[in-house]
Each structure stands twice: as C-alpha cells, then as structure tokens.
C-alpha positions as CSV (number, residue, x, y, z in Angstrom):
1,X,37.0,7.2,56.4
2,X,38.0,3.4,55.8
3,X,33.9,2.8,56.5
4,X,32.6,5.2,54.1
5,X,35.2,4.2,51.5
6,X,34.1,0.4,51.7
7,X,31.0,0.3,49.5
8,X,33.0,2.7,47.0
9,X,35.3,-0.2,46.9
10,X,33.6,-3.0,46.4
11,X,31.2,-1.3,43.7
12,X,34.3,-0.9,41.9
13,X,35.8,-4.4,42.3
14,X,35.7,-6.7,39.4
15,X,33.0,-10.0,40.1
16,X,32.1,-12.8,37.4
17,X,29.5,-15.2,38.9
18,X,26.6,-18.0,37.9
19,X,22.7,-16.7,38.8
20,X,20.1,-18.8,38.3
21,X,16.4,-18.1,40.1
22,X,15.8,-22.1,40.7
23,X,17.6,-24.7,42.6
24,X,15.1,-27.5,42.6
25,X,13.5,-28.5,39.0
26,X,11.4,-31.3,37.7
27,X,12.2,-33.2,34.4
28,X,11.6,-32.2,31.4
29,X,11.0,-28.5,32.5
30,X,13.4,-25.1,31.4
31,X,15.1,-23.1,33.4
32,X,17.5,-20.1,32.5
33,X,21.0,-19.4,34.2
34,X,22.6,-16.2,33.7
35,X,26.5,-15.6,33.8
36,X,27.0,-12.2,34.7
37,X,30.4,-10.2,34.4
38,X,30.9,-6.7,36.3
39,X,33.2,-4.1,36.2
40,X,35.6,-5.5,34.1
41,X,35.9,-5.6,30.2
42,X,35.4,-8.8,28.5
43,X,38.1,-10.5,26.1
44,X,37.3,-14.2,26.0
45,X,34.1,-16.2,27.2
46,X,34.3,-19.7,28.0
47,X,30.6,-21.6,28.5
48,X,30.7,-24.6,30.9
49,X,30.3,-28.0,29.0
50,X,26.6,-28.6,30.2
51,X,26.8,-32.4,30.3
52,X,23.9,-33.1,32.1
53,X,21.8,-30.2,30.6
54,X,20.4,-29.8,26.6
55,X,20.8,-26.1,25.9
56,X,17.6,-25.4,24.2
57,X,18.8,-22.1,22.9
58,X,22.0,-19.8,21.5
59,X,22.8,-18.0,24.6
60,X,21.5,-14.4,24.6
61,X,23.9,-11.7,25.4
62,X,23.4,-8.0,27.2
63,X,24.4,-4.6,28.9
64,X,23.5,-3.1,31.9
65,X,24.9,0.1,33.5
66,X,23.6,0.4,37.7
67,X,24.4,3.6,39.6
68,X,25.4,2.6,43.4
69,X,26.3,5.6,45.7
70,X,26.9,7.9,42.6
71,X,29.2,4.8,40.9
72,X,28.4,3.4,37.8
73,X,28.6,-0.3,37.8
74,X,28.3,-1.8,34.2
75,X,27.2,-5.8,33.8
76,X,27.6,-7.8,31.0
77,X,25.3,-10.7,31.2
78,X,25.3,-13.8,29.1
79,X,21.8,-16.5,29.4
80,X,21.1,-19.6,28.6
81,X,17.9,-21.9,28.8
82,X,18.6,-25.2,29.6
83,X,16.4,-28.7,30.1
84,X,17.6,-31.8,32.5
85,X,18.3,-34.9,30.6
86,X,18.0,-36.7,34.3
87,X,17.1,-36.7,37.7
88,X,19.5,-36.2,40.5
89,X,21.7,-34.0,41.8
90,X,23.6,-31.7,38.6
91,X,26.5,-29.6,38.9
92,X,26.4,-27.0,36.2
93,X,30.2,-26.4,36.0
94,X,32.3,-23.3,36.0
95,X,32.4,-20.8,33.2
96,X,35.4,-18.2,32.7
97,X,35.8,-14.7,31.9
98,X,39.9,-13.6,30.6
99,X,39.9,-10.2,30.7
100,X,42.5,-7.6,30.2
101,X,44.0,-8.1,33.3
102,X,43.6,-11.7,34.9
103,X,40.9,-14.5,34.0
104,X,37.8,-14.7,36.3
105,X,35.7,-18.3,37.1
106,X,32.2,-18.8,38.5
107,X,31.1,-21.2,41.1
108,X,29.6,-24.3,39.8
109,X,26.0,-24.2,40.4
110,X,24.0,-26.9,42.5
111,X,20.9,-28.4,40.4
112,X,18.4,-30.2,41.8
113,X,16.3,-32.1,39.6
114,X,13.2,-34.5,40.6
115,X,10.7,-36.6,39.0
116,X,7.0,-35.5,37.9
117,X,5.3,-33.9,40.5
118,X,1.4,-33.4,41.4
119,X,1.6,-29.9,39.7
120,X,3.3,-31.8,36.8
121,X,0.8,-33.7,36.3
122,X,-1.8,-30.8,36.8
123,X,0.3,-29.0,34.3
124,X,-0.3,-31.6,31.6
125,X,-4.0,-31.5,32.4
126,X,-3.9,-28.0,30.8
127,X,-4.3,-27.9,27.1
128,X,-1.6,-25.5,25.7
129,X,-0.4,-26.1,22.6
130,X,1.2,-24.0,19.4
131,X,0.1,-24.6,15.8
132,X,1.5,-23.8,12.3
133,X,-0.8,-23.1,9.8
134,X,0.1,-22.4,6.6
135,X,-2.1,-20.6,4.2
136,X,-2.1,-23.4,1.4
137,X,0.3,-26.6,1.9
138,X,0.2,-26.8,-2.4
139,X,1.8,-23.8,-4.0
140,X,3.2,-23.1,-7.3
141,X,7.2,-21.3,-7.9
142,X,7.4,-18.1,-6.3
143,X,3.6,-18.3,-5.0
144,X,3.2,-15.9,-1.5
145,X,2.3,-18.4,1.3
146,X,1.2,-16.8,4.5
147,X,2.2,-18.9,7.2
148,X,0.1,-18.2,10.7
149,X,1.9,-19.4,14.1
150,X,-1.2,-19.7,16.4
151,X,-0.9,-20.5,20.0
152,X,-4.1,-22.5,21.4
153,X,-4.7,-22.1,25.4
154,X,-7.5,-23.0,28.1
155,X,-5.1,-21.1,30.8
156,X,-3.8,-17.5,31.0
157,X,-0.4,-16.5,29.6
158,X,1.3,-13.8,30.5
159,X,4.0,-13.5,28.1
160,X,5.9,-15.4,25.2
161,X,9.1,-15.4,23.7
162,X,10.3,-17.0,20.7
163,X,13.2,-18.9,21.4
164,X,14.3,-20.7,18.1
165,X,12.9,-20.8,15.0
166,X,13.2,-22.2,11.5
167,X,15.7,-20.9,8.5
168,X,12.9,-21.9,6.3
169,X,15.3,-23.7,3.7
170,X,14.2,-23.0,0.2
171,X,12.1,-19.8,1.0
172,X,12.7,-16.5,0.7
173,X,11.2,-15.4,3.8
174,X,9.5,-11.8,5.4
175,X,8.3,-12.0,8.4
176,X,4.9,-9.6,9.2
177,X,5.6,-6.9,11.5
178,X,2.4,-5.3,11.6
179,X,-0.4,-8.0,12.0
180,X,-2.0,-8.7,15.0
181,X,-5.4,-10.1,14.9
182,X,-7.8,-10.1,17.7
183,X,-8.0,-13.6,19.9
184,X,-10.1,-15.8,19.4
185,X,-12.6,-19.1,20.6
186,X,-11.9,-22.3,19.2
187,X,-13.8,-25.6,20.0
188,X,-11.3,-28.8,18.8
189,X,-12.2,-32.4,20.0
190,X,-15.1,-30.4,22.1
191,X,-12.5,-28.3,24.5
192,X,-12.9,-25.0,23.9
193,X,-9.4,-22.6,23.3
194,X,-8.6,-19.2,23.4
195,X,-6.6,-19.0,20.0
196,X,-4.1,-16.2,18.5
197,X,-1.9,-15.5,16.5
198,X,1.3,-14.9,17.4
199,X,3.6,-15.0,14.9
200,X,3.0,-14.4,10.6
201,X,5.6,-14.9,8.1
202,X,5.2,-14.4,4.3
203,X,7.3,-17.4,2.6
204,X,7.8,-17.7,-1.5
205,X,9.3,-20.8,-2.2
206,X,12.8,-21.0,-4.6
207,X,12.9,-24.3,-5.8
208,X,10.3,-27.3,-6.7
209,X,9.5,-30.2,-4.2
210,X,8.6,-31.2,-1.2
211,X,9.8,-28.3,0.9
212,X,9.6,-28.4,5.4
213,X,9.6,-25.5,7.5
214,X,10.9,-26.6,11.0
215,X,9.1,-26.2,14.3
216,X,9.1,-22.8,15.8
217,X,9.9,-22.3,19.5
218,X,8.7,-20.6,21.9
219,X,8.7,-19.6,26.0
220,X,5.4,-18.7,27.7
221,X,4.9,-17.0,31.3
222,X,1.7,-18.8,32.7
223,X,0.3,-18.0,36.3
224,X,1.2,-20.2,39.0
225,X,-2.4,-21.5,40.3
226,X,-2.2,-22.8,43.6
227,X,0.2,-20.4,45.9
228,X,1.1,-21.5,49.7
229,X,1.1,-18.0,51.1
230,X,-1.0,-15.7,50.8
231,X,1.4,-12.8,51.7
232,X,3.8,-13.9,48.6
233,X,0.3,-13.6,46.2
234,X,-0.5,-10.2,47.5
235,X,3.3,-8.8,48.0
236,X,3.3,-6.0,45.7
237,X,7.1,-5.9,45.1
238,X,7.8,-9.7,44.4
239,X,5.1,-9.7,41.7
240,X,3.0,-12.2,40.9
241,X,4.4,-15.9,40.4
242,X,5.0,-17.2,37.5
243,X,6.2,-20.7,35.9
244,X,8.2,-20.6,32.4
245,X,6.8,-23.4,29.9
246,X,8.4,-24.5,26.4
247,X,5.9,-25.1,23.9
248,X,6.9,-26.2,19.8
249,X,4.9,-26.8,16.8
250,X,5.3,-29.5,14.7
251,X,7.0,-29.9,11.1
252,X,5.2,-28.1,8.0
253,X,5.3,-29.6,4.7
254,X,4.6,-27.1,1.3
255,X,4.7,-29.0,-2.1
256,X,6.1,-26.5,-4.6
257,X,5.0,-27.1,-8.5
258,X,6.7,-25.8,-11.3
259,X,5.1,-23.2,-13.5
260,X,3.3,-24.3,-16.4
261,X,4.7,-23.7,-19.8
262,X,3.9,-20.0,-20.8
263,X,1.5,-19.7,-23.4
264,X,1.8,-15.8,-23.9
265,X,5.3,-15.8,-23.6
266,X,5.7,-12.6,-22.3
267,X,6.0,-13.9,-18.7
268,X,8.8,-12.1,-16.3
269,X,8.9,-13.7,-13.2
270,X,5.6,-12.3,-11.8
271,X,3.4,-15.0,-9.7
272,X,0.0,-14.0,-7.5
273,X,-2.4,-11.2,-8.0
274,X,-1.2,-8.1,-9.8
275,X,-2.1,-4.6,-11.1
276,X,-0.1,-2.9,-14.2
277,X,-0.1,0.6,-15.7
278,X,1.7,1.9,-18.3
279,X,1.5,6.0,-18.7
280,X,3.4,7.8,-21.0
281,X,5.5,11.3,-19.8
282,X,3.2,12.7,-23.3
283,X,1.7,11.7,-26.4
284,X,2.8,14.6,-28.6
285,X,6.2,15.1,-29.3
286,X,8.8,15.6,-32.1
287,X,11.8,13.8,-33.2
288,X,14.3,16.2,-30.9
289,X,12.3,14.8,-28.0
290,X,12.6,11.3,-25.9
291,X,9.8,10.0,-24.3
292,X,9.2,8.1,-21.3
293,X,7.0,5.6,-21.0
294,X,6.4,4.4,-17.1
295,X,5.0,1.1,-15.8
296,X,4.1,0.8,-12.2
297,X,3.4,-3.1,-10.9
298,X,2.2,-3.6,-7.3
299,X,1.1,-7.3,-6.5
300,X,1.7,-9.6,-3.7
301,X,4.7,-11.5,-4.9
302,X,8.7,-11.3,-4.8
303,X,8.5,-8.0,-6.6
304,X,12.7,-8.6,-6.7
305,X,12.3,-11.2,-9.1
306,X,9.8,-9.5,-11.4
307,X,12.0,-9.0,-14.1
308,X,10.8,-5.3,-16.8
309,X,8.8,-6.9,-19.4
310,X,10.0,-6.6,-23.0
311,X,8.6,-3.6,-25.0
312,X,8.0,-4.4,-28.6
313,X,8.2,-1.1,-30.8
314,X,7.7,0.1,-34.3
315,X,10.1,0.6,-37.2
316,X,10.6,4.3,-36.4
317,X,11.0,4.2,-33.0
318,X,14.2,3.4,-30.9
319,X,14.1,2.2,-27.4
320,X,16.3,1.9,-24.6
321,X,17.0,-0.8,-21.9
322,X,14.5,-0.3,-18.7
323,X,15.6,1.2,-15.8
324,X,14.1,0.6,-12.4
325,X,12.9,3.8,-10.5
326,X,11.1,2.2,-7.4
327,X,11.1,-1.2,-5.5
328,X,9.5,-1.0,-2.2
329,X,7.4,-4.0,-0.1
330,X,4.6,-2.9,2.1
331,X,2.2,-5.1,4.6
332,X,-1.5,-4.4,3.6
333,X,-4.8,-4.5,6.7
334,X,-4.8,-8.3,6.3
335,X,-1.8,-9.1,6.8
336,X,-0.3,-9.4,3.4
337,X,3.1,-8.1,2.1
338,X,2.3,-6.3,-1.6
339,X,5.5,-5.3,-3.0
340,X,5.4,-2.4,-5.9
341,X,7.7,-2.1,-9.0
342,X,7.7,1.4,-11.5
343,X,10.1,0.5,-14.5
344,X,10.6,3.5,-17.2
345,X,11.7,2.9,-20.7
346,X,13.3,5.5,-22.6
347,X,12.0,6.1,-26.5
348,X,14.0,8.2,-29.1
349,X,11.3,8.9,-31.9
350,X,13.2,8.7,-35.4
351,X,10.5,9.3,-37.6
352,X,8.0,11.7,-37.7
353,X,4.6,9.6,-37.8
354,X,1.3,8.5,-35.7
355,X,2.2,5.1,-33.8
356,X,0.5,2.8,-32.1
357,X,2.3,1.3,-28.7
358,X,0.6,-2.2,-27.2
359,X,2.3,-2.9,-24.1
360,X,1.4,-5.9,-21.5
361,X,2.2,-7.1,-18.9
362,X,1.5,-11.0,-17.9
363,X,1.3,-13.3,-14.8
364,X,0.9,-15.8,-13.4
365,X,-2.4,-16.6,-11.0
366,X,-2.3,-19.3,-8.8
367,X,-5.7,-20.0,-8.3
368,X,-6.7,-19.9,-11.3
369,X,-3.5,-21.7,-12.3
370,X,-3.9,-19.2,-15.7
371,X,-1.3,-16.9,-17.4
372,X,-3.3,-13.2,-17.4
373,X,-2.3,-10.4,-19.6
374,X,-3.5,-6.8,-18.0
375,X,-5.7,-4.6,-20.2
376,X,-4.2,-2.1,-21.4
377,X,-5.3,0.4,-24.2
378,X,-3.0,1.2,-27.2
379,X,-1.2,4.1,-26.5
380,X,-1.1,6.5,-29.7
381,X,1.6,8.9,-30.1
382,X,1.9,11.5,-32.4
383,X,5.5,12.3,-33.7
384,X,6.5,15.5,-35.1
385,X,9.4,16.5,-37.4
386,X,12.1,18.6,-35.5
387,X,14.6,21.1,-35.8
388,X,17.0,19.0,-37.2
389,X,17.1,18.4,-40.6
390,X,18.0,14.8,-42.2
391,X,21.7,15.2,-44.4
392,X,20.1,13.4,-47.4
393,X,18.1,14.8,-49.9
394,X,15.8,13.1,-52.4
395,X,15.9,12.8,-56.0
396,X,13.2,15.7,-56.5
397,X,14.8,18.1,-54.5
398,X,18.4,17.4,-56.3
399,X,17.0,18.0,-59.6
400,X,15.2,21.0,-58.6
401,X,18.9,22.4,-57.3
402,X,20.2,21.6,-60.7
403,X,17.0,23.5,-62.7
404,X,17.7,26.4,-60.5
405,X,21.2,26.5,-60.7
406,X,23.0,28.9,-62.9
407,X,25.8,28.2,-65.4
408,X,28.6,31.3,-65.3
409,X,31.1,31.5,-67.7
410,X,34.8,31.6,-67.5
411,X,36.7,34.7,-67.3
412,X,39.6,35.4,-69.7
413,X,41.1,38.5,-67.7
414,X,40.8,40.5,-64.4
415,X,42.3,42.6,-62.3
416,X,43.2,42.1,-58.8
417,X,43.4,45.4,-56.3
418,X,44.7,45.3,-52.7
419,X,41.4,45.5,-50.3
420,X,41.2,48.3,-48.1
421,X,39.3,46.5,-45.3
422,X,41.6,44.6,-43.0
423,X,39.8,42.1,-40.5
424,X,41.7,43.2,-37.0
425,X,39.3,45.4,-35.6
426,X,36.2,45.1,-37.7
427,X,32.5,44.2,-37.5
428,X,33.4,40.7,-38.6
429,X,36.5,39.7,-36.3
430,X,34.0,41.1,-32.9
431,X,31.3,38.8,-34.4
432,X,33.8,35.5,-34.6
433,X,35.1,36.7,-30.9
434,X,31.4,36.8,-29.7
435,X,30.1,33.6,-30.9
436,X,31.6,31.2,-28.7
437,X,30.5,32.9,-26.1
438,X,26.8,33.3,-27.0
439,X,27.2,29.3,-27.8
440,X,28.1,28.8,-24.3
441,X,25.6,30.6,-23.3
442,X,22.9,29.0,-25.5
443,X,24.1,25.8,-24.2
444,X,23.2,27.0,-20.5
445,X,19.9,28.3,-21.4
446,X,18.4,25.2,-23.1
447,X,20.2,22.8,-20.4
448,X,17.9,25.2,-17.5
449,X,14.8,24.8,-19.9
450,X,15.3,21.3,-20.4
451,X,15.1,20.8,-16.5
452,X,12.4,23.0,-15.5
453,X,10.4,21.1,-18.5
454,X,11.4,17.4,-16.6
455,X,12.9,16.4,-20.3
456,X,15.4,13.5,-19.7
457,X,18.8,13.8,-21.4
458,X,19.1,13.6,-25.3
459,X,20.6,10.1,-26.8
460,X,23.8,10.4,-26.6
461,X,23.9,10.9,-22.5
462,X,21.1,8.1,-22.5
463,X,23.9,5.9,-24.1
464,X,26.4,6.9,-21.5
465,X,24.8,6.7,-18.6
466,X,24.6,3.5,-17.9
467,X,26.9,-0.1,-17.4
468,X,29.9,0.9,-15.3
469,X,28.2,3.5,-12.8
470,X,25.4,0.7,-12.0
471,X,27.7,-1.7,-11.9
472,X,30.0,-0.3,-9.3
473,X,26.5,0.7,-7.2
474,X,25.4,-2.8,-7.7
475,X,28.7,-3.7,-6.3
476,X,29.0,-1.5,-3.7
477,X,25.4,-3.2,-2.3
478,X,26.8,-6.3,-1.9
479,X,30.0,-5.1,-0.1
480,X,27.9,-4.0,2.4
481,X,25.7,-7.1,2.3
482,X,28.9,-9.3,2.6
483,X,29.9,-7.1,5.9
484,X,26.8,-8.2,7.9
485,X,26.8,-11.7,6.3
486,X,23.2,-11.5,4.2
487,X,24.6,-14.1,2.1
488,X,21.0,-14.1,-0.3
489,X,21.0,-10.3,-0.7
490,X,24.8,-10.6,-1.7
491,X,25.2,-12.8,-4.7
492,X,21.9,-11.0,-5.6
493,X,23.7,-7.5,-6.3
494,X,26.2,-9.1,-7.4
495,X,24.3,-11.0,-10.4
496,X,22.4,-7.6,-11.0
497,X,26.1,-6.1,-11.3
498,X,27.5,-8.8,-13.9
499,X,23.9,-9.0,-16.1
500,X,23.0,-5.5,-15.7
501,X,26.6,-4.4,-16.4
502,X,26.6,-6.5,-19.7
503,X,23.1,-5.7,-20.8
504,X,24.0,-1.6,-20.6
505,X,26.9,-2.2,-22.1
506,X,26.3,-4.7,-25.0
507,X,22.9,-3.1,-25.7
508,X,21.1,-6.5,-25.4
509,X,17.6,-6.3,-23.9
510,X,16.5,-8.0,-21.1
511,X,14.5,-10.7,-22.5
512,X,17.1,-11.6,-25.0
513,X,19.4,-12.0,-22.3
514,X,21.1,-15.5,-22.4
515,X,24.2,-17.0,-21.0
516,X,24.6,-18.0,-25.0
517,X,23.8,-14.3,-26.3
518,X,26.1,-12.9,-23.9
519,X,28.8,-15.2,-24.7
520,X,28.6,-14.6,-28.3
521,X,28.3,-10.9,-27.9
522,X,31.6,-10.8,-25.7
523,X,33.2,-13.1,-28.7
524,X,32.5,-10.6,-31.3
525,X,34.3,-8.1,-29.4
526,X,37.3,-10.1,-29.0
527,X,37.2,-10.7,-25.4
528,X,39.5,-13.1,-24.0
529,X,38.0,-16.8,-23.5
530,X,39.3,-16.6,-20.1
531,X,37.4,-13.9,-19.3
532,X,34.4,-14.6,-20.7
533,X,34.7,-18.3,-18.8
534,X,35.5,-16.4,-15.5
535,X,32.0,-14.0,-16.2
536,X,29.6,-17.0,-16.7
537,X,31.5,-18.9,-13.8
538,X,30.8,-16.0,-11.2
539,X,26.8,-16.1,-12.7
540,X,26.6,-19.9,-12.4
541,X,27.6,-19.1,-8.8
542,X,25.3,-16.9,-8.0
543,X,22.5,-18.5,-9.3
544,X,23.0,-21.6,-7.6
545,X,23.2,-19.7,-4.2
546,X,20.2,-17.8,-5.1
547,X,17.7,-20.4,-6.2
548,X,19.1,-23.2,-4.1
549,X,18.4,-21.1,-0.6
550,X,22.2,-22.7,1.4
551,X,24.3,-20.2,3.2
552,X,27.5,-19.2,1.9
553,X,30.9,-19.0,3.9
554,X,32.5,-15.1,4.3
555,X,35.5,-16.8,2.0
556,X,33.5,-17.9,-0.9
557,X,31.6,-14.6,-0.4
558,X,34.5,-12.5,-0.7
559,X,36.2,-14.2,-3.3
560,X,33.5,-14.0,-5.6
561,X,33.5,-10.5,-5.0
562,X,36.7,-9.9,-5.7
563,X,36.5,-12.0,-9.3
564,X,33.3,-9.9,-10.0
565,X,35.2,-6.5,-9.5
566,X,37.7,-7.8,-11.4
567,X,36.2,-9.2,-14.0
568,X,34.1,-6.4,-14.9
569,X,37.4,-3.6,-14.9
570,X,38.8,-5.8,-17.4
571,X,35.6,-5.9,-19.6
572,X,35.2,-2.4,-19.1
573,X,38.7,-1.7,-20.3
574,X,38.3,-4.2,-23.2
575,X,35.3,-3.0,-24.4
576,X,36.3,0.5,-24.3
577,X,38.8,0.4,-26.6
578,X,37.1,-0.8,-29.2
C-alpha cells in the first residue's frame, strides 16, 4: 500500500524550480529560463536580480493543468529571455514563490557562456535580417500610414515570435489582423531573399514633427544545419533541432505636416480618401412630420475623429444636433483599415414650402494635398401644411369675421324657468365620461402607427432626448475603459461626455462649438464661475492626453472621472431649474 501510494504523493506535493533547456551558450545569443510553480497557489513572486544577464523581454506568464495517475497537477510557469553580457561561468540566482502556506526557492542555475564559435561565425554568414517599411516617411495630420514589418531570409525559419515592440508615441495605432501576403524574391546588393511580411500596422499620426517608431522585436526558430548524429535528426519524438535567433529592425522616422489652411471651410476632421452620401428618410412631407436626413462616410482615416459636418438650412426649416448611428472600422483585400461613419440629422419643417437642401461634405486628400467637396445633388423637399392650424389669423380673415358677424340687441325683460333636464345620467354626462378614455386610446393608436411607419418622435421628445442620457453612456464607457487601463479610449468618452453633454443641452451645434461659446453660454445661465472653470479644466485635460499620445496614471484617470461626474450633476441640476 505505502508503494502504490508514493506517486499519489509526490504528484500532490508542492515543487517551485528553475528549467532552462541550455547549459552552455555563446555571447551574444538568447536563451529562455522558465520558473515553474506546482501544486501550490501563488501569492508573491520574486524574480532573481539577473546581474550578469540583460532580460530582453517582460517575462511571459501561464497555466498548465497535467493529469498523472488520475491526479491533476496544475503549473504555473513564469519565462524570461535573457542575453549574456560576458563570458564565463554565470549563476542565475534563486527566485521565490510565498504562498499561502510557506515561501518556496529555486536552485540557482549554472550558465555557461563561451566566446564565438565556428557555427557563430557560420551563423553570421547567413543573411537574416527584419525591415520596417513604412508606406510614406512624409505624411500630413491624421494621414493613414501603413507600416509593413518584412523579414528578409536566405535560410529557412520555422517560426517567429514578436518579443517587444514599439508604443508608437504620437500615433494612434491599429494593428492589421487579416493581411498576409504571399512571400516573396528579393535581390539587394545581388543576394537574393526570400521576403514576407510579417507584421502590418495602420498608424495616423496626433501631433506635427518629426515623429520615431521604435524597432520591433522579434524571435525566429531556424533549423540547425549541421547535426552530429544522425539518430537525433531522424528521432521522431525529439523533433527536429532547432536554434532560437533575435533579430530587430532599426528606428523609423515619419515627418508629420500640418494641414493647410481650409479654403472651403467646411472641413471636420476627415483626412485620406472618402465616399459621402446623404439620403433623406422622404422628400414629401407636411409640417406634423420630422424628417431624417442620413449621411453615411466610409474612408480610410480615423473615422473617430471625423467630426458630423455642419448642415446649413433654410428659413423655414428647423434642425436638430446630429446624432451618430454607426462607427465601425473594417480591413479591406489590401490590407487597408476603412473605417465607416452614418450621422442622421433630425428636420422639423415649419413652413409649408418647396426647399432646396445643399449638403457637403469636405476632406482632405493627401496626395493631392487638396481640400475636396463630394458631389452631391440638391435635395428638394416638398412641405405640406398639416393638421394643425397656426393661432394667428391675418388681417383679411379678421375683417371678414367682423362683416359676417351679427349685432343682437339688448333685452329689456325675460323670464327665467327651472330646466327640466338635469345632467346626472344624460347623453351629455356619458359623453364627458367617455372622452378620456377614447383620448387614451387615440393616443395608443397613433403611437403603434407612428412605429410601424419608422416616424421618429415629434419635437418635443427630440428636445428631451438627449444631454444627460448620453452623457451618463459616454461616462459609463470610460469607467470601463479606466478598469483595463486604455488611457486614450478614456479621456476620449470622457471629452464626448463634457462637449456632447453641453452641445444637447445648450442647443449649440457642433461647428459653433468653442471653449468661448460654451463659456458664454454657461454665463448667461448663471452658472457658477467655479464651475464653469472646473468644465473647461477637465476638457483642457483631456485634450492634452488625447493629442499629445503620453499615458496617463489610474490616479489622474480616476480623478478626472470623478470631476467629470460631478461636474456635469451640478450643470444638470443648474440648468434645470431655469
């Protein structure tokens, strides 16, 4: 029994040890060692120092779960890749593992590290190197720069892995999932290369200047060409050897110009190559109706920062602020992220009439370094008069009342008798008893019409539904945002909270919006200075982390949330009491 119950037992006992697959290295060359924890549950993990080692990446962390004799053994395994500074002998020290119960240590690990060897120097013969190649290296503000990591190799590699790469400082930056272009044949300096592509990443730049994208990173598996025994190249359950080799592009410099001065002036943001649509829900409809007017962009630029372009309308018509419907990014065949924008604007016709609508929508094209309006036709809608009546009445029709009015005269005497008719119980009390409830139910039966038709709300819902409820969704983004530490995607909700919040609220359309108009349109309401302060400081925030590209800290994130969420229950209960 005490022999069958011995592997039981030690599957079950708690281990912490250093792994590493090499003993004997040369300079200059990677290997990983691996820190493995079993059956025990982690608390505190403490690396060794690594004097004598550069760690050439953040150490990678995972979970394995082994079944032994019907027992589950579960590993936690911690990795790092590390490079010799010297040669000699190295002692990779001990790490330790506190756990729940007691704190474990690993052995310290034996290194041996020599000089260049003979297959060192055949390694260097081989011509393996990794280039970044960016689309363009002079863009304009917000221009989509396709930049191409391409790996160039006279030898086989197995596999790669990307083992650091840049934060691209300044970008905004998408990486592209979905291309992957055939390889290649190259001929530089007359050696001929098998190229490819491994990596693509989409970069718009934030800010003006000389901008650098750091050096990518990355781990190859080549083939180990000459092999002493011939029973280790054809074992079938070792595998096939294999040596790991670092390789690193080199530094990337973008110059980033500003945006020349808009001539149109009807410029939103957009930069690149764009298509714009606008289609009206109809063209015929009367004064009890409110039309939408849709327009759908799709280009290949930050379609986030393509701000709804301002509609100009005619006396006679009122409009509402825009409201975005769809905001979605998709790669294209080559390799190209097109992002897509539909914006609808909400139109109460006033007066009944034939109008004529001209909206545009302009960008800018970088390589044509032009500002282009899209074509559009003039939309013509016809207007109708309504149900509803206007309360004021010309001077005709007043003096036709007065022709047709007729003058009675006064009566001296009469004779008042007691009225036989009493109203509990007649015609006329069940017809004042009825008509609330035939209202009600009027009120039902257009609501259900009005949503099997697809009619948006009338204009006083359109004039509720807005500022607060997008605020606190605006808000509730960036709580969610500020939990997994996106600092970017943060202070962006939160900006779209403040200005959309103020824009809904104050009725001031989104080109007019200013710090100044917003601050003058808080002051005529009588908001208090500190307030209003504390509103533009949160935006001057935000718009510094946005454009300048620098991570935030979780405190500064949190406490502008916290002024934002306060700031705007304040306006909101300021502004609704007046």
């Amino acid at each position: 029994m005490v022999a069958w119950s011995l592997p039981l037992l030690s599957v079950a006992q708690s281990s912490f040890e250093a792994i590493t697959d090499v003993s004997q290295v040369s300079l200059q060359s990677y290997f990983n060692v691996s820190f493995v924890l079993r059956n025990a549950e982690e608390d505190v993990f403490t690396p060794p120092a690594f004097q004598d080692f550069d760690v050439v990446n953040r150490p990678s962390k995972s979970f394995h779960v082994n079944v032994i004799n019907g027992k589950a053994a579960k590993e936690i395994i911690y990795t790092y890749t590390l490079r010799p500074k010297r040669t000699g002998k190295l002692t990779i020290e001990s790490a330790s593992m506190k756990t729940p119960d007691k704190t474990l240590r690993t052995r310290p690990v034996l290194i041996e590290v020599t000089a260049a060897t003979n297959a060192d120097k055949a390694q260097s013969a081989r011509r393996i190197f990794l280039r970044a190649e960016p689309l363009t290296t002079r863009a304009f503000l917000g221009q989509q720069i396709l930049v191409d990591y391409k790996l160039y190799t006279n030898v086989g590699v197995e596999t790669f892995m990307v083992v650091a790469e840049s934060d691209y400082p300044g970008f905004f930056a998408e990486p592209i999932r979905r291309y992957n272009p055939p390889a290649q044949r190259e001929t530089i300096n007359g050696v001929t290369y098998i190229s490819k592509v491994i990596k693509r990443v989409a970069v718009f730049p934030q800010q003006t200047g000389a901008l650098t994208i750091r050096p990518l990173q990355v781990e190859l598996s080549l083939p180990l060409e000459e092999e002493s025994n011939a029973n280790t190249r054809n074992n079938f359950f070792l595998g096939r050897p294999t040596e790991r080799l670092m390789v690193a592009s080199e530094d990337v410099r973008i110059n980033v110009r500003p945006l020349p001065p808009d001539t149109l002036d009807t410029f939103t943001g957009a930069v690149g190559n764009f298509n714009a649509s606008f289609l009206p829900s109809r063209t015929e409809i009367s004064t009890d109706d409110v039309l939408a007017l849709r327009l759908t962009i799709v280009g290949d630029s930050d379609i986030k920062r393509v701000q709804p372009p301002a509609l100009t309308l005619p006396a006679g018509l009122e409009g509402y602020d825009p409201k975005v419907l769809e905001e979605s990014v998709t790669e294209n065949s080559d390799g190209l992220l097109i992002g897509k924008k539909v914006i609808e604007y909400l139109i109460l016709p006033k007066v009944p009439g034939s109008y004529s609508l001209a909206p545009r929508f302009t960008y800018f094209d970088p390589t044509r370094n032009v500002y282009v309006a899209t074509d559009q036709k003039n939309i013509v809608l016809e207007i109708k008069p309504g149900s509803v009546r206007p309360t004021t009445t010309t001077a005709e029709e007043s003096n036709d009342i007065l022709s047709n009015a007729s003058i009675r005269f006064l009566k001296t005497s009469t004779q008042l008798q007691q009225s036989k008719r009493r109203l509990v119980g007649s015609p006329l009390m069940r017809i004042l008893m009825a008509l609330p409830v035939c209202l009600l139910l009027g009120l039902f039966v257009l609501q259900g019409i009005r949503r099997r038709k697809g009619m948006p709300p009338d204009a006083a819902a359109l004039r509720t539904r807005y500022a607060k409820q997008e605020a606190v969704r605006h808000l509730q983004a960036a709580e969610k945002h500020l939990r997994t530490g996106a600092s970017r995607a943060f202070f962006d909700e939160v900006s779209k909270a403040l200005l959309g919040y103020v824009c809904d609220k104050l009725r001031i359309p989104r080109s007019a919006l200013t710090k100044d108009t917003v601050r003058e349109k808080l002051q005529e309401l009588q908001a208090p200075a500190a307030l209003v302060d504390e509103f533009m400081q949160i935006i001057q925030i935000c718009e510094v982390a946005l454009f300048s590209g620098q991570q935030r800290d979780d405190a500064t994130m949190q406490n502008v949330y916290r002024k934002a969420f306060d700031n705007i229950a304040a306006l909101e209960t300021q502004l609704s009491s007046r």
